[in-house]
Biopython code that builds the backbone (N, CA, C, O; Angstrom):
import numpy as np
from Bio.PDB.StructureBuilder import StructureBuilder

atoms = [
    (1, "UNK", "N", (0.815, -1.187, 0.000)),
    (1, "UNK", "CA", (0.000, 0.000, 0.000)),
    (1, "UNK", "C", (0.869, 1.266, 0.000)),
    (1, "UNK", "O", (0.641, 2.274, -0.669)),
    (2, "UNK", "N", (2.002, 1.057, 0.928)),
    (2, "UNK", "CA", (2.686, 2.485, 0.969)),
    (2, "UNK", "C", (3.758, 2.352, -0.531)),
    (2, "UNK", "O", (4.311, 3.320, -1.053)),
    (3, "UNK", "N", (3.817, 1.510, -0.817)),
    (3, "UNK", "CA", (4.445, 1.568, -3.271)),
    (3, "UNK", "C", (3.622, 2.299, -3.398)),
    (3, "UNK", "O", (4.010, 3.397, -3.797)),
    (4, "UNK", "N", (2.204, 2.168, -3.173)),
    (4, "UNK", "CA", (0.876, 2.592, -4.310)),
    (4, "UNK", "C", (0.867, 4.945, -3.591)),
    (4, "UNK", "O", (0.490, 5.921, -4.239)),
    (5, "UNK", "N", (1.249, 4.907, -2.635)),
    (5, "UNK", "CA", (0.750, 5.743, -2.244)),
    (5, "UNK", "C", (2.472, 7.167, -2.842)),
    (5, "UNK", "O", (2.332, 8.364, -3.091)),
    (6, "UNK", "N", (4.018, 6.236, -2.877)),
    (6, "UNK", "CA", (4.882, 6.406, -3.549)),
    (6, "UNK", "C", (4.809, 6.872, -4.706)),
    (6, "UNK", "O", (5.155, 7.983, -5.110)),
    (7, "UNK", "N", (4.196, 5.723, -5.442)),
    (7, "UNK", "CA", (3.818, 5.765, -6.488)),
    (7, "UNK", "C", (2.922, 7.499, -7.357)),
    (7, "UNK", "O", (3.055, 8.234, -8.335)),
    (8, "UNK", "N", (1.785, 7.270, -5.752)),
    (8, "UNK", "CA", (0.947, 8.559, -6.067)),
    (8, "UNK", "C", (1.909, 9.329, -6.005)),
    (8, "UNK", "O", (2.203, 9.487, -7.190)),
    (9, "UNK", "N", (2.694, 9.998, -5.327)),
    (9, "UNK", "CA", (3.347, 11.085, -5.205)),
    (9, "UNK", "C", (4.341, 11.809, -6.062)),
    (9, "UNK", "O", (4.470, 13.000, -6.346)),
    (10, "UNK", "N", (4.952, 10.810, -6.364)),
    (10, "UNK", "CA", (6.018, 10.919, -7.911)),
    (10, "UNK", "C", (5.515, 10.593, -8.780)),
    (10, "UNK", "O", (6.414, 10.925, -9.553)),
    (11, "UNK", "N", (4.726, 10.155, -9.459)),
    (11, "UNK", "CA", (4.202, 9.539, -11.084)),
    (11, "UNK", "C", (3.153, 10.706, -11.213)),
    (11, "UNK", "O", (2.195, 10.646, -10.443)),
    (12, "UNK", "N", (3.214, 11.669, -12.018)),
    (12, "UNK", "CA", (2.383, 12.507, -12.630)),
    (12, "UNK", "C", (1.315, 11.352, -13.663)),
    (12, "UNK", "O", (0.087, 11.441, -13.653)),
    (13, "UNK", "N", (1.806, 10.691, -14.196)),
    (13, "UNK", "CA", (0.965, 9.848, -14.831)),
    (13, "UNK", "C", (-0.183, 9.062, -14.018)),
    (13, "UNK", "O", (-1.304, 8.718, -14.393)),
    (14, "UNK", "N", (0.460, 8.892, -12.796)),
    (14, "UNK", "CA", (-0.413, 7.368, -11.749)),
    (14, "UNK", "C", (-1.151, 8.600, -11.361)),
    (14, "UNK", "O", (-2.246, 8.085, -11.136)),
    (15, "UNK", "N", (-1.354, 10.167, -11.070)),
    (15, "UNK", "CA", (-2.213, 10.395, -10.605)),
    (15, "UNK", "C", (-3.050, 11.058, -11.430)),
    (15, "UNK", "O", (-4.030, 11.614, -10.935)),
    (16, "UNK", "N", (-2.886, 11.100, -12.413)),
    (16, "UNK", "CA", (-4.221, 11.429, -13.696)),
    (16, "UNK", "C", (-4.512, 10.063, -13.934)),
    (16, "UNK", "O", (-5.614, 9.943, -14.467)),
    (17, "UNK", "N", (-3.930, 8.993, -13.734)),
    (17, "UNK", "CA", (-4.941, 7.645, -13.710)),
    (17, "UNK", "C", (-5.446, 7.822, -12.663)),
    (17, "UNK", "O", (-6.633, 8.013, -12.929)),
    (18, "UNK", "N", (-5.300, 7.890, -11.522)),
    (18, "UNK", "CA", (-6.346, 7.690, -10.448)),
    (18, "UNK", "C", (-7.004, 9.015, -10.273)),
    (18, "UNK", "O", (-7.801, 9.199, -9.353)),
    (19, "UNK", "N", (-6.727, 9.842, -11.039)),
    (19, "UNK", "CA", (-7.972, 10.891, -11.367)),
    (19, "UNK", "C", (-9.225, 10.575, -12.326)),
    (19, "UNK", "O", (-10.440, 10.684, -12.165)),
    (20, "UNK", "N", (-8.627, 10.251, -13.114)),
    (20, "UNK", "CA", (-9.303, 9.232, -14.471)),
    (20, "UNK", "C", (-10.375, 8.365, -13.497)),
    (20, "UNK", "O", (-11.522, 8.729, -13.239)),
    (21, "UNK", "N", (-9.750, 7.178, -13.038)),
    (21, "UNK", "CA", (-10.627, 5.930, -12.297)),
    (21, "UNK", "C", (-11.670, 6.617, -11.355)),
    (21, "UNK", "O", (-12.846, 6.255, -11.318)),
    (22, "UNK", "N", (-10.987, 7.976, -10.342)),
    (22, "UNK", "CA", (-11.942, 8.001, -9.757)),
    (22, "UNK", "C", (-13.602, 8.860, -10.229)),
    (22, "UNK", "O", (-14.702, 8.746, -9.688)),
    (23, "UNK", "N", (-13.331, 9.398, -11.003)),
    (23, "UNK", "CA", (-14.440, 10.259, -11.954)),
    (23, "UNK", "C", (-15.056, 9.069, -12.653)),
    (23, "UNK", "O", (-16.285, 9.100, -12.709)),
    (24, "UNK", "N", (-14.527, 8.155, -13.129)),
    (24, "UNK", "CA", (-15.262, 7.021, -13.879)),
    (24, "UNK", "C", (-16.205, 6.267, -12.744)),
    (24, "UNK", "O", (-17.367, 5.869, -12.821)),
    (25, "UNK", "N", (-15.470, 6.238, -11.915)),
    (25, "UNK", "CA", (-16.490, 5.344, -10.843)),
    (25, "UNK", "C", (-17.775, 6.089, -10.124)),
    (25, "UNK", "O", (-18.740, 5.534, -9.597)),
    (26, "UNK", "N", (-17.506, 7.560, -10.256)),
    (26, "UNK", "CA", (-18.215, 8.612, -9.760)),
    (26, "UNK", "C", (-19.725, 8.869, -10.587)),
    (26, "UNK", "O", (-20.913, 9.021, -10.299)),
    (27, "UNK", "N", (-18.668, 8.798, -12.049)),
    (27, "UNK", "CA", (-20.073, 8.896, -13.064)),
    (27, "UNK", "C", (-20.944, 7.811, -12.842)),
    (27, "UNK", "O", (-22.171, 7.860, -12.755)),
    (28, "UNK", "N", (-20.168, 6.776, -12.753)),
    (28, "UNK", "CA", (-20.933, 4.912, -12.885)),
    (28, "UNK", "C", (-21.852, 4.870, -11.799)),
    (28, "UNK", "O", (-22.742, 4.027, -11.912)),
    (29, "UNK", "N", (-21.852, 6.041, -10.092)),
    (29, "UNK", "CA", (-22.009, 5.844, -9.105)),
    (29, "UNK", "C", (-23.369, 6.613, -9.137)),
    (29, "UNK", "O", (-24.242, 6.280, -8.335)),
    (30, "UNK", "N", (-23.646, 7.884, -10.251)),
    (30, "UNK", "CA", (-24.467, 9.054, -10.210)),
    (30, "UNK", "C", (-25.546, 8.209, -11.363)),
    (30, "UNK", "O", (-26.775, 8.215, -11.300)),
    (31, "UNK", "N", (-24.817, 7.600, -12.261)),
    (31, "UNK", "CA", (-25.348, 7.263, -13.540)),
    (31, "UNK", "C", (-26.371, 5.874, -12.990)),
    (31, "UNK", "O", (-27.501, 5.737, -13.459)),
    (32, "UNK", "N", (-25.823, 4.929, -11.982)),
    (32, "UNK", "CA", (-26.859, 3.777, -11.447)),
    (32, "UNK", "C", (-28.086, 4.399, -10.795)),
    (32, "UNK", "O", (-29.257, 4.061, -10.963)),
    (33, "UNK", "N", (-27.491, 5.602, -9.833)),
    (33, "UNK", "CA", (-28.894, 5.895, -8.636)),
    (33, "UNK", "C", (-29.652, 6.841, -9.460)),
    (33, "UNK", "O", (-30.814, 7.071, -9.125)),
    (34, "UNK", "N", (-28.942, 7.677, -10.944)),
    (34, "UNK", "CA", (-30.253, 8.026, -11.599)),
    (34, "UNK", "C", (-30.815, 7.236, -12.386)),
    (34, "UNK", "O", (-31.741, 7.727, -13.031)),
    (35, "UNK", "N", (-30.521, 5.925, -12.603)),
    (35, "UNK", "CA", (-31.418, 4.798, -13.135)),
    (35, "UNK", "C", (-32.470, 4.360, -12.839)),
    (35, "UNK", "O", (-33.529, 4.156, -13.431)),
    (36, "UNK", "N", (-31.725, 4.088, -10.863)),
    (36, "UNK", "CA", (-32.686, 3.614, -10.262)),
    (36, "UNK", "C", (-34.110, 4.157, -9.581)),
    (36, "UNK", "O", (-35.154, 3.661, -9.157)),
    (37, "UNK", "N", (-33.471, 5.579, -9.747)),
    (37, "UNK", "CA", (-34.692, 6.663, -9.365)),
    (37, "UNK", "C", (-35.921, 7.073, -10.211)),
    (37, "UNK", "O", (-37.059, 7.505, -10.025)),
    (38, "UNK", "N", (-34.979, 6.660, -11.402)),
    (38, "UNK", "CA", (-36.179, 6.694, -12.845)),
    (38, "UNK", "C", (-37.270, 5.736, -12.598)),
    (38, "UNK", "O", (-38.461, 5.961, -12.384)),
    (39, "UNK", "N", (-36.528, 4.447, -12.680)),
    (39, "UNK", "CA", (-37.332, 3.168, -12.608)),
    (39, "UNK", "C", (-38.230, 3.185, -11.022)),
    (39, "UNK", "O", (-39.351, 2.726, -10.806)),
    (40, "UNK", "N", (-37.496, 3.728, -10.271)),
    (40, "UNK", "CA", (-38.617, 3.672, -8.968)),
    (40, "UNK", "C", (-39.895, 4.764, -9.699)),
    (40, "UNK", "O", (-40.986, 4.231, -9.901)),
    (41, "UNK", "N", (-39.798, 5.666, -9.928)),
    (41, "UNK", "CA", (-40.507, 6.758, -10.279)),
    (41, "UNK", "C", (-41.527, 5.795, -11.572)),
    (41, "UNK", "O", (-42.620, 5.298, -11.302)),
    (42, "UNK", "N", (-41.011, 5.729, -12.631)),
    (42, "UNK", "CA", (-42.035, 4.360, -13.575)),
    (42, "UNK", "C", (-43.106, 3.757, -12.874)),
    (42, "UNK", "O", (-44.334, 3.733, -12.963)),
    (43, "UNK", "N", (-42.308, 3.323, -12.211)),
    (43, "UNK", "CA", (-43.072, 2.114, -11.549)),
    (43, "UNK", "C", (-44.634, 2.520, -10.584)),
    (43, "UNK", "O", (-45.670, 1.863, -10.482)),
    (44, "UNK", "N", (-44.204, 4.033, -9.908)),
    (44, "UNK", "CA", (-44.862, 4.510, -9.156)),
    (44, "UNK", "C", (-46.099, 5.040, -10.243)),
    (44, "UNK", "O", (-47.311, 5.105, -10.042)),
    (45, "UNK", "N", (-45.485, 5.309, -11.188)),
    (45, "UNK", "CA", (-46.272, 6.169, -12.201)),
    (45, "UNK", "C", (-47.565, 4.977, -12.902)),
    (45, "UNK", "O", (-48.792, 4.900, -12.949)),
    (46, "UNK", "N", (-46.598, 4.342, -13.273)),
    (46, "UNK", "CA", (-47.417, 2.739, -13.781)),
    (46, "UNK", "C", (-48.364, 2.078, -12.657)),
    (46, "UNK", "O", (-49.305, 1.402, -13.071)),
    (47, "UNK", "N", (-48.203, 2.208, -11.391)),
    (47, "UNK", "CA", (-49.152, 1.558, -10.188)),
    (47, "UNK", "C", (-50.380, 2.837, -10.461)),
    (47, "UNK", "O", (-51.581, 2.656, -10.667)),
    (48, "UNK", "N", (-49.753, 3.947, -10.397)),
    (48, "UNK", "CA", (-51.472, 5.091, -10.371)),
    (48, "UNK", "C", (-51.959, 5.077, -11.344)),
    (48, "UNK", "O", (-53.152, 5.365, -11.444)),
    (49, "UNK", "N", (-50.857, 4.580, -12.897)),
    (49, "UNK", "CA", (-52.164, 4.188, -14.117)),
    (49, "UNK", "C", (-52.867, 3.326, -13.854)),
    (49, "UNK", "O", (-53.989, 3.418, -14.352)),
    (50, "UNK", "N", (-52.648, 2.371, -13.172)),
    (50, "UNK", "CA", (-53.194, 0.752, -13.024)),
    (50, "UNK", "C", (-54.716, 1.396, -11.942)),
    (50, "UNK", "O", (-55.894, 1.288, -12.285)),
    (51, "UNK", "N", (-54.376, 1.830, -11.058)),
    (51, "UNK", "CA", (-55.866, 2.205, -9.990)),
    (51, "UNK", "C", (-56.390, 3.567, -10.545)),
    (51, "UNK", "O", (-57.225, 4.022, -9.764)),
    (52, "UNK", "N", (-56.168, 4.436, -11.713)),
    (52, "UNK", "CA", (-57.188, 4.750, -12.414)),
    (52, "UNK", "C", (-57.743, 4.308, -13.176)),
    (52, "UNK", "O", (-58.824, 4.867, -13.361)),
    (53, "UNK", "N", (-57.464, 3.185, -14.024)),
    (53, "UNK", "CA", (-57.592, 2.422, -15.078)),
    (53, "UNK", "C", (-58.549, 1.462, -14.014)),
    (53, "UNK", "O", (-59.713, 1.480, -14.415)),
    (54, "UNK", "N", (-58.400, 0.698, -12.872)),
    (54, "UNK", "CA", (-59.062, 0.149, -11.938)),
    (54, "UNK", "C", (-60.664, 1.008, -12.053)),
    (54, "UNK", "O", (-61.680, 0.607, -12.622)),
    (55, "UNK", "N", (-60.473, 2.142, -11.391)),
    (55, "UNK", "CA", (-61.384, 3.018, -10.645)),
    (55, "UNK", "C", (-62.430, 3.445, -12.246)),
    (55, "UNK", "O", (-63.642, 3.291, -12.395)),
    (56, "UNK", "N", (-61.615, 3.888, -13.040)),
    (56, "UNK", "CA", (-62.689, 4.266, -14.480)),
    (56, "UNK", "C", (-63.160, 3.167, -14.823)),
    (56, "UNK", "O", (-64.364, 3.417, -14.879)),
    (57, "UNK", "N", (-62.954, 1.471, -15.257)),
    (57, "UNK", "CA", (-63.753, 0.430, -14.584)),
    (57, "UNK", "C", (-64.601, 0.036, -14.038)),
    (57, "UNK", "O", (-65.484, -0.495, -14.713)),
    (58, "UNK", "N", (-64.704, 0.075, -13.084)),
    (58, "UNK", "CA", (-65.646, 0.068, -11.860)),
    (58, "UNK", "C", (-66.587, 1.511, -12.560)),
    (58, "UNK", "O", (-67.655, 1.104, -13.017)),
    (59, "UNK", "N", (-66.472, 2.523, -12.670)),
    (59, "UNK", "CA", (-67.080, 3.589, -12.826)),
    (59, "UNK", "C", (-67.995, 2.909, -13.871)),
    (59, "UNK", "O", (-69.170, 2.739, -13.547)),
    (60, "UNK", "N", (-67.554, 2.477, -15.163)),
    (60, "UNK", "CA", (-68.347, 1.921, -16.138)),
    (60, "UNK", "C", (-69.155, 1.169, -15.838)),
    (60, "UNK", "O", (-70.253, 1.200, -16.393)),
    (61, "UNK", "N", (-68.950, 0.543, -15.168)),
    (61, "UNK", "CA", (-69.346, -0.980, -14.647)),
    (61, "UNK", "C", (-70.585, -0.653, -13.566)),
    (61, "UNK", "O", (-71.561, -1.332, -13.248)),
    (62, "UNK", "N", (-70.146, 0.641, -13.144)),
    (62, "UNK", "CA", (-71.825, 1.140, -12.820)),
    (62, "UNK", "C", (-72.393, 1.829, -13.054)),
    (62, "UNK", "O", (-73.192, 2.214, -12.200)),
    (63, "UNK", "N", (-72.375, 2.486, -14.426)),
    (63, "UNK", "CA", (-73.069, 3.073, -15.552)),
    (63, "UNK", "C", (-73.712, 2.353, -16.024)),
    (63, "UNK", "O", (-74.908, 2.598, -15.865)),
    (64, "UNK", "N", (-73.345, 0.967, -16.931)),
    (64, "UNK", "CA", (-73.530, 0.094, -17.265)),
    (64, "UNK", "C", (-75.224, -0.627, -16.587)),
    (64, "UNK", "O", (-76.394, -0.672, -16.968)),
    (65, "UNK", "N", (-74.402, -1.093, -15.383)),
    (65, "UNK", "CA", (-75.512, -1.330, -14.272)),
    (65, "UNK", "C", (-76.885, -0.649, -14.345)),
    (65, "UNK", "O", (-77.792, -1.320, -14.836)),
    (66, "UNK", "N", (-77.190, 0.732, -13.873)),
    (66, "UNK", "CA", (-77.818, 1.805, -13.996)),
    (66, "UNK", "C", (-78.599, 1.608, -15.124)),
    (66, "UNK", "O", (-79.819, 1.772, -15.128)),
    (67, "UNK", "N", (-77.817, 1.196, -16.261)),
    (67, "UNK", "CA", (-78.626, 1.399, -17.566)),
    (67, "UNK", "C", (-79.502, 0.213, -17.569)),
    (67, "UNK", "O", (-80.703, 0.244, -17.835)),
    (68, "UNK", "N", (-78.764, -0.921, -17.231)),
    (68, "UNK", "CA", (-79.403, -2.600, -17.206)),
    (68, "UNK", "C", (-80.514, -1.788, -16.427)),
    (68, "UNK", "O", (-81.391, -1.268, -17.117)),
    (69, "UNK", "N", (-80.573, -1.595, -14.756)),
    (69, "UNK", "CA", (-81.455, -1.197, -14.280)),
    (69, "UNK", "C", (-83.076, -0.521, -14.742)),
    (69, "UNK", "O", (-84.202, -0.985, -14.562)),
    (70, "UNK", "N", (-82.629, 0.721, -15.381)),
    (70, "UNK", "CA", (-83.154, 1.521, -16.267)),
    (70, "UNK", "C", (-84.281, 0.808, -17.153)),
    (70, "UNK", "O", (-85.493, 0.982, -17.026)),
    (71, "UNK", "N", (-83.513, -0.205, -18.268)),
    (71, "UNK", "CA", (-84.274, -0.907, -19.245)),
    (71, "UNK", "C", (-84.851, -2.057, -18.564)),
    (71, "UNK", "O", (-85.883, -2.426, -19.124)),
    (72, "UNK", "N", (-84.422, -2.984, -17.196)),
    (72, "UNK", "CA", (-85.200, -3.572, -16.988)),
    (72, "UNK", "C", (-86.542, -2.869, -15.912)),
    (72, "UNK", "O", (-87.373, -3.635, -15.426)),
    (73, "UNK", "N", (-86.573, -2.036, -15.764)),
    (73, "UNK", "CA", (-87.352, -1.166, -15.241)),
    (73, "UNK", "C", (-88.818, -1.003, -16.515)),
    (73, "UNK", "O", (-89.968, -1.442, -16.523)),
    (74, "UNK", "N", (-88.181, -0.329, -17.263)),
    (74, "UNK", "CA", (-89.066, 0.118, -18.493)),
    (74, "UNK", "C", (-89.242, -1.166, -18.980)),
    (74, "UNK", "O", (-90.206, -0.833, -19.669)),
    (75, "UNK", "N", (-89.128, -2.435, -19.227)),
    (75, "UNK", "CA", (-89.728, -3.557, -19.724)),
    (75, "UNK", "C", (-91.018, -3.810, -18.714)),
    (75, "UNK", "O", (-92.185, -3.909, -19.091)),
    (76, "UNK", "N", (-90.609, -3.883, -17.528)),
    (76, "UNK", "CA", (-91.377, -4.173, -16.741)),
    (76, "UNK", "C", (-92.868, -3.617, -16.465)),
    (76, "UNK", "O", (-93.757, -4.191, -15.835)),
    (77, "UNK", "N", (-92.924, -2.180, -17.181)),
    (77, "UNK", "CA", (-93.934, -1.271, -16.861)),
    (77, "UNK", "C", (-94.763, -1.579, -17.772)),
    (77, "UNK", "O", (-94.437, -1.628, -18.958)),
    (78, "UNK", "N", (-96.131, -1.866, -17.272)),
    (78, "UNK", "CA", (-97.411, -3.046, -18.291)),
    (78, "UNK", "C", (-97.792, -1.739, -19.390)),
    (78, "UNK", "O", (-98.458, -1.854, -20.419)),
    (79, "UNK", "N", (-97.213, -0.573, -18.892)),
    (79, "UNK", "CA", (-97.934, 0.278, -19.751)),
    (79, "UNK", "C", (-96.787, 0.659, -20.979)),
    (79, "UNK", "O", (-96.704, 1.718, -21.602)),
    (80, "UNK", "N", (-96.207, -0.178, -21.068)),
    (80, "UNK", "CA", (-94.867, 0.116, -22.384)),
    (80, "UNK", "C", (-95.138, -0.804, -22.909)),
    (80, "UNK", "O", (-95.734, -1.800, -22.498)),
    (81, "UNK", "N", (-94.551, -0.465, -24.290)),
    (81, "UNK", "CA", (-94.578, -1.897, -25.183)),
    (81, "UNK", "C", (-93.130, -2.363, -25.403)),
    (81, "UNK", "O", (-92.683, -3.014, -26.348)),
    (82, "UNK", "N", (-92.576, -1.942, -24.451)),
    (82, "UNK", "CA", (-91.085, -2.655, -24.241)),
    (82, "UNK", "C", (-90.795, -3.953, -24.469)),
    (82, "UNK", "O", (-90.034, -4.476, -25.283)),
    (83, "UNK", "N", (-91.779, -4.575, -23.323)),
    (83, "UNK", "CA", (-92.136, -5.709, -22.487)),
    (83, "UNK", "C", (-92.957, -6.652, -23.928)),
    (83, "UNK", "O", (-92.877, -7.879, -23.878)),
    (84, "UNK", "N", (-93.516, -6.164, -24.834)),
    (84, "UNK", "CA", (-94.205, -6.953, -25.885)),
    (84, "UNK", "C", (-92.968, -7.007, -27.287)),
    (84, "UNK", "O", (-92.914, -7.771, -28.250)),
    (85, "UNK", "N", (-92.209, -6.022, -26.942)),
    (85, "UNK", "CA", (-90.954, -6.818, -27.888)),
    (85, "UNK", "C", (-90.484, -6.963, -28.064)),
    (85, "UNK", "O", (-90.001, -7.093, -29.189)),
    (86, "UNK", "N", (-89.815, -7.213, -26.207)),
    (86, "UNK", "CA", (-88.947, -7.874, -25.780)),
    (86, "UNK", "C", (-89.595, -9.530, -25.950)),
    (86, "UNK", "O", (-88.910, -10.480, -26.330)),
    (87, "UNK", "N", (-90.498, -9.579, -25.719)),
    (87, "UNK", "CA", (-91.434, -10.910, -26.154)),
    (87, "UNK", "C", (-90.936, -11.382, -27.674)),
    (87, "UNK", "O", (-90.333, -12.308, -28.216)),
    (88, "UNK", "N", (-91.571, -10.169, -27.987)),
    (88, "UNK", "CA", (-91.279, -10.812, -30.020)),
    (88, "UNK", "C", (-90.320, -11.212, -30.532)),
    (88, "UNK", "O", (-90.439, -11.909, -31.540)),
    (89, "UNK", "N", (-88.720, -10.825, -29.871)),
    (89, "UNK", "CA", (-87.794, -11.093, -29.687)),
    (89, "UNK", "C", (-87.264, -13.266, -29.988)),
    (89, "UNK", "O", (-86.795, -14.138, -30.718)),
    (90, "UNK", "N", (-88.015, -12.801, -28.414)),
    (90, "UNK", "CA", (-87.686, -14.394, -28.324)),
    (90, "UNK", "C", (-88.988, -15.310, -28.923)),
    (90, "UNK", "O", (-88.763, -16.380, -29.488)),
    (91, "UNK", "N", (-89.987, -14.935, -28.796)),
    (91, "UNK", "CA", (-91.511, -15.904, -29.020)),
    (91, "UNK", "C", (-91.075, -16.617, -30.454)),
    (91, "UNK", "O", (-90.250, -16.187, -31.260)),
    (92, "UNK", "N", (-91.903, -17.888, -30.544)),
    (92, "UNK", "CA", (-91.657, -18.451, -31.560)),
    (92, "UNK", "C", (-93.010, -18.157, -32.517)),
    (92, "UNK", "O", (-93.074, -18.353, -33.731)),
    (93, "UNK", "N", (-93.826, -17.754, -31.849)),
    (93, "UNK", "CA", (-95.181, -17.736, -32.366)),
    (93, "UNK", "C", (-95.206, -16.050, -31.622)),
    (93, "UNK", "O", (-94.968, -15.747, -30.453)),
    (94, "UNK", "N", (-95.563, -15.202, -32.722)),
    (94, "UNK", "CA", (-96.233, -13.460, -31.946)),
    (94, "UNK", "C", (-97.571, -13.410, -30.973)),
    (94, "UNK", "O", (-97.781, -12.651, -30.027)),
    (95, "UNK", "N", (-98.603, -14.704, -31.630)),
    (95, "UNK", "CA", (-99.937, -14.581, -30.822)),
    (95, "UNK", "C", (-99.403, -14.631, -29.515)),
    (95, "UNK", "O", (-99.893, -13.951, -28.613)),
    (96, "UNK", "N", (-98.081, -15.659, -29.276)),
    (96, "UNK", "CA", (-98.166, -15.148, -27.600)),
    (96, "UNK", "C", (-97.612, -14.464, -26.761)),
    (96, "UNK", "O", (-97.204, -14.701, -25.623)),
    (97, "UNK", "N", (-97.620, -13.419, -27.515)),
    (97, "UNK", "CA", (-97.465, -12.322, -26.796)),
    (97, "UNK", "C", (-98.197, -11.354, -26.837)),
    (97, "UNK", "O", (-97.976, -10.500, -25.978)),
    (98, "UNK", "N", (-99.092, -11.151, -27.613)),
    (98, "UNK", "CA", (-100.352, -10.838, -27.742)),
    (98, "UNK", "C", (-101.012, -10.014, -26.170)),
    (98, "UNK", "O", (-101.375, -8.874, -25.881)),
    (99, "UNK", "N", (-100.926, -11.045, -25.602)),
    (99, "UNK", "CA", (-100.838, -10.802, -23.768)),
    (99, "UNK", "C", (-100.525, -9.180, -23.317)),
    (99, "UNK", "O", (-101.285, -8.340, -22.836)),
    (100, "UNK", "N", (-99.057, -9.106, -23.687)),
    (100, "UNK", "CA", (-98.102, -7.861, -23.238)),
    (100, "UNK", "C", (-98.476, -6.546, -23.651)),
    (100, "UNK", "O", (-97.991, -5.483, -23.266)),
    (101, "UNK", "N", (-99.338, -6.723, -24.429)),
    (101, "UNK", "CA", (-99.828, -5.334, -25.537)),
    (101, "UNK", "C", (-100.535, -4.609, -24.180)),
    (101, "UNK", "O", (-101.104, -5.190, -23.256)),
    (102, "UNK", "N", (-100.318, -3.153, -24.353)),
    (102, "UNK", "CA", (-100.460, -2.290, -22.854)),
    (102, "UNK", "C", (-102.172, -2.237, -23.703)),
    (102, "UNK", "O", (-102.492, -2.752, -24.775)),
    (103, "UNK", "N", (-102.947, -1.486, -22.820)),
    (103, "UNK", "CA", (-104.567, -1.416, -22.972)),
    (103, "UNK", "C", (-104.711, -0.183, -23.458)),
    (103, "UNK", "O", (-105.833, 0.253, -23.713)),
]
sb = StructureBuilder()
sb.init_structure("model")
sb.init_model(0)
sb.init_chain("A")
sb.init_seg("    ")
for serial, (resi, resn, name, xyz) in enumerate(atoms, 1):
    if name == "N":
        sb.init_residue(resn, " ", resi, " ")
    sb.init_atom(name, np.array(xyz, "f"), 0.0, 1.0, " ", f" {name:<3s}", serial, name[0])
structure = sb.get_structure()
């Protein structure tokens, strides 16, 4: 250790190499933790797309609902003719549904 430190003292060359090495390791040292700060940051960014993308979902999903609600509501009401073709729909024969026709 005390060659290497000799070395430093007299070799104009050995200490622009170990000026050299230590800036290289410095960059390599700045250049990983802003990698890793990126990728933490991504990641964080990518989890709050994921639970809005979640949450607008769900949002649809009870719009959706609401509407099912809605139309099975209005089928149901004897005084629509919803309910008669929603019948006609499926009936194999129209007379029977005949029934559903509001008064």
């Amino acid at each position: 250790m005390t060659w290497l430190l000799a070395l430093l003292r007299t070799s104009r060359a050995a200490q622009l190499t170990a000026i050299v090495l230590a800036l290289g390791l410095l960059t390599l040292t700045v250049e990983r933790c802003t990698r890793h700060a990126i990728d933490k940051g991504q990641e964080g960014a990518t989890e709050a797309g994921r639970q809005q993308q979640r949450a607008d979902d769900l949002q649809e999903t009870i719009n959706r609902m609401e509407t099912a609600d809605d139309t099975r509501a209005t089928i149901r009401d004897p005084s629509s003719l919803a309910r008669y073709d929603e019948c006609l729909l499926s009936a194999r024969k129209p007379a029977n549904c005949e029934r559903l026709l509001p008064e």
